[in-house]
N, C-alpha and C positions, 0 to 999 in steps of 0.2 A: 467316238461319235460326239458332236456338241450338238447344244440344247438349241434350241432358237435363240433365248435370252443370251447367251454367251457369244452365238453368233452377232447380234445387236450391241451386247458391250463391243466386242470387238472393235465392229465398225466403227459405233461411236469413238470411240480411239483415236483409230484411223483416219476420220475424220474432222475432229476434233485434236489435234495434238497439244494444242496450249491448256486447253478447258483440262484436257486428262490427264497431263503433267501439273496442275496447280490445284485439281478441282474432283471429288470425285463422282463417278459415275451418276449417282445418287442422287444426287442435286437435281440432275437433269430426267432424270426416269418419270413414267407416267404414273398415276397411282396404281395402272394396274401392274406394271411391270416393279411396284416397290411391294405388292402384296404378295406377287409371287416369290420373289426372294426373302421376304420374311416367312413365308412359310416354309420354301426347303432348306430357310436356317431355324425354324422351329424343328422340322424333321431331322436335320441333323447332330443336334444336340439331345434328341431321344436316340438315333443310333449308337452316339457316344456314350450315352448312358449305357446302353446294352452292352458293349464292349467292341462294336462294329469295329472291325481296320478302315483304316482310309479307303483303300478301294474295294472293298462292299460298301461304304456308305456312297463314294463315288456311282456304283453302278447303280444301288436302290434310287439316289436321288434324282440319275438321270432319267431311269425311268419314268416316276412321277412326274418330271421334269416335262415331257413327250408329251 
């Protein structure tokens, strides 16, 4: 299952192909959609701490994600 936000990169992409071969996503995002990804990169560097495998952090983040 993907997030919304990933569903939006996507497209952005898709849509954008010059912008997201030379340019990243980032640039373009709104603040809210940069707070949200600094936050499930905040949570995800607390799973790594605990000793999370990639997919349980995968599954925890998408949850939040939702």
């Amino acid at each position: 299952m993907q997030t919304n936000l990933v569903k939006q990169i996507k497209k952005w992409r898709e849509l954008n192909p010059n912008l997201a071969r030379n340019s990243n996503v980032r640039d373009y995002a709104t603040i809210n959609e940069l707070t949200v990804l600094s936050n499930l990169e905040s949570h995800n560097a607390e799973l790594i701490k605990e000793g999370k495998s990639k997919e349980e952090r995968f599954e925890i983040l998408n949850g939040i994600a939702k």
